[in-house]
C-alpha positions in Angstrom: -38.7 -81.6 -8.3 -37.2 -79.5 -5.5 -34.6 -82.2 -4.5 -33.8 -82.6 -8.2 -33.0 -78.7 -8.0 -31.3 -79.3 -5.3 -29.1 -81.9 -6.1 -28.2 -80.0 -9.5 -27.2 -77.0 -7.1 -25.2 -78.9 -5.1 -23.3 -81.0 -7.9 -22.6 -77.7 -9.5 -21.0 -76.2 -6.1 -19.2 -79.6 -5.9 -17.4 -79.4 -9.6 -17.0 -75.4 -9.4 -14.5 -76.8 -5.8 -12.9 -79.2 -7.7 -12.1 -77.1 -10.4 -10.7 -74.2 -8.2 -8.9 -76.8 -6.5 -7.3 -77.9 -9.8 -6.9 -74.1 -10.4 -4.7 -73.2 -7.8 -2.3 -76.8 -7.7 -1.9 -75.3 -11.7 -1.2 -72.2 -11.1 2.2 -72.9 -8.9 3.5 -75.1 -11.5 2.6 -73.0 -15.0 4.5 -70.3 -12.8 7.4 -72.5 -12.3 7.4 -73.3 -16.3 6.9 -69.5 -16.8 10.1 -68.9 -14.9 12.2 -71.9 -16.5 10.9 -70.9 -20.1 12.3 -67.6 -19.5 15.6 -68.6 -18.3 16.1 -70.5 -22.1 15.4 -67.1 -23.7 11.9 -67.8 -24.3 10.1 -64.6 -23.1 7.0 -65.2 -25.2 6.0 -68.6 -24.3 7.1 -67.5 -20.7 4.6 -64.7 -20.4 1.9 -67.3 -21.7 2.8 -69.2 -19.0 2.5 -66.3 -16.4 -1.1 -65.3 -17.6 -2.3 -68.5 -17.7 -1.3 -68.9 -14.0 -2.1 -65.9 -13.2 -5.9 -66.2 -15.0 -6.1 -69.9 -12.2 -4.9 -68.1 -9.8 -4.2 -64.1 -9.2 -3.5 -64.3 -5.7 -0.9 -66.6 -5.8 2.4 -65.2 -4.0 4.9 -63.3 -6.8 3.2 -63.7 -9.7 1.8 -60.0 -9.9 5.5 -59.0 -10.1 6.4 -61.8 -12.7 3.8 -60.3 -14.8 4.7 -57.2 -14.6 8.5 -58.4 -15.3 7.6 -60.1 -18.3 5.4 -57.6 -19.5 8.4 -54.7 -19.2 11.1 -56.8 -21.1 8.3 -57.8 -23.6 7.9 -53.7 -24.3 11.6 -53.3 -24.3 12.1 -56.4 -27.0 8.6 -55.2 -29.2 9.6 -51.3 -28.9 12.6 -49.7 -30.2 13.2 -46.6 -31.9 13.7 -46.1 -35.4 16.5 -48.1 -36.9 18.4 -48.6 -33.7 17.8 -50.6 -30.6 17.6 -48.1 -28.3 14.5 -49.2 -26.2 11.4 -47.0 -26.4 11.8 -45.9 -22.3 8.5 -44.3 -21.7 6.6 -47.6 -23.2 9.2 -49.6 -20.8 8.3 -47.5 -18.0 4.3 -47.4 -19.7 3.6 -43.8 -20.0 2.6 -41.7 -22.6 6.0 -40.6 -24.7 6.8 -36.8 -23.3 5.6 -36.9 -20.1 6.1 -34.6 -17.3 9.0 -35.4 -15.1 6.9 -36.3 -11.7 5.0 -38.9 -13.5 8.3 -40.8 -14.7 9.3 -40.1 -11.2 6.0 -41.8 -10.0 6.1 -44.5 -12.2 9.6 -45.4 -11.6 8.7 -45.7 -7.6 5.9 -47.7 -8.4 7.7 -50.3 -10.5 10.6 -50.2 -8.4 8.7 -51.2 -5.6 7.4 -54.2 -7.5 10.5 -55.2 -9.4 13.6 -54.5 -6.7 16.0 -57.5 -5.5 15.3 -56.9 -2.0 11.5 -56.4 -2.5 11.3 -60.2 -4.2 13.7 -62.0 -1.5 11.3 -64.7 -2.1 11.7 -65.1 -5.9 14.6 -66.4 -7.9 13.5 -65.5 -11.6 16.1 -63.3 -13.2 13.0 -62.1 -15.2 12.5 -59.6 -12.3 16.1 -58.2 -12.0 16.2 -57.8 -15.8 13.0 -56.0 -15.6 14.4 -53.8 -12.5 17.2 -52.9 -14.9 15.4 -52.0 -17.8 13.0 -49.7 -15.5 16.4 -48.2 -14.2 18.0 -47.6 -17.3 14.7 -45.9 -18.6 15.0 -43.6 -15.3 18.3 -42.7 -15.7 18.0 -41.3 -19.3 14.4 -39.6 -18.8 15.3 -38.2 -15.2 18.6 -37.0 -16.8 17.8 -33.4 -18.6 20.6 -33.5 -21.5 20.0 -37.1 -22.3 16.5 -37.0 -22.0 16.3 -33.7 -24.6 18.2 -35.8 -26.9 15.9 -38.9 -26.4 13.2 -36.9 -27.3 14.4 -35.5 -29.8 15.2 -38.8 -31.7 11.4 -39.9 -30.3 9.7 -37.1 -32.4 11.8 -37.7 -35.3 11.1 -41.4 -35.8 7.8 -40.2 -34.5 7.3 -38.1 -37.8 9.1 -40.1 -40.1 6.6 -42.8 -39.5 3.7 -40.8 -39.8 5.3 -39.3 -43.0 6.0 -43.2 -44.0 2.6 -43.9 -43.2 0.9 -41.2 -45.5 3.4 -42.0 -48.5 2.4 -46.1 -48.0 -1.6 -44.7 -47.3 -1.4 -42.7 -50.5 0.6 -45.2 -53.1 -0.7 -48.5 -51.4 2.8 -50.1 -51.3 6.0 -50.3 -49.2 8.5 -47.6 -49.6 11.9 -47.5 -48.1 12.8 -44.2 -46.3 16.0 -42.7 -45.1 15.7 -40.9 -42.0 18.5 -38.9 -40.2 19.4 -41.3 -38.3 19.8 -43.9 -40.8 21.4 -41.8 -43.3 24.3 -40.1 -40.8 24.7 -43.2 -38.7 
């Protein structure tokens, strides 16, 4: 009975191995699809890639900062404001919309580090630098008083139109088609 117990143990150690092993010869390659998918425009299926690989394997070299790359331009395509395409920049740089100046300053260091060209000699993907200039161009408008005043201002607009959209639709049960401001004058 013991050496059946045993031998269970030990044939359990032995697949849990293999399967690690096939884990982390994965991992380099789903990276390698995540990085090709994304350089055909296919950010989606290139971020299932990533987290995928990155579920076999989180350790493996680079693709911390390909995830985080992926997950930045996925925010930036998922999150505008209003009617335009202006990107939603505190999502992009993943803070709460109005925040204080040091923590977009804090954030921006942070993903900076991760995201900058001479940070990631070692990686290729043009995921990262499109990320780095996403994260850049959210800095530059919230560190930037006059254009961040008018940012926010647009922000809290669409902000209330959609809560105002939101109790019309709550209270009528259908789809109603508002003008804003910015629709209306632009």
């Amino acid at each position: 009975m013991t050496t059946t117990v045993a031998a269970a143990t030990t044939t359990d150690a032995v697949n849990e191995f293999v399967e690690e092993s096939i884990s982390k010869s994965e991992s380099p390659r789903l990276k390698t699809l995540a990085e090709q998918t994304y350089s055909f425009s296919d950010l989606k299926s290139a971020l299932k890639y990533a987290k995928r690989a990155h579920r076999l394997c989180p350790t493996l070299h680079g693709l911390s900062d390909l995830l985080t790359a992926f997950k930045i331009l996925t925010t930036a395509v998922d999150n505008t404001i209003g009617a335009t395409t202006t990107p939603h920049w505190y999502k992009i740089l993943d803070l709460e919309p109005f925040s204080h100046i040091n923590s977009i300053k804090k954030q921006y260091k942070k993903l900076a580090l991760i995201l900058h060209p001479d940070k990631n000699s070692t990686s290729t993907c043009v995921a990262l630098e499109d990320a780095f200039k996403l994260v850049n161009d959210a800095f530059s408008v919230l560190s930037d008083k006059i254009r961040r005043k008018e940012y926010d201002m647009r922000l809290r607009i669409d902000m209330q139109c959609e809560a105002v959209a939101a109790t019309v639709v709550g209270n009528y049960g259908g789809v109603v088609a508002m003008e804003t401001f910015w629709t209306a004058c632009g």
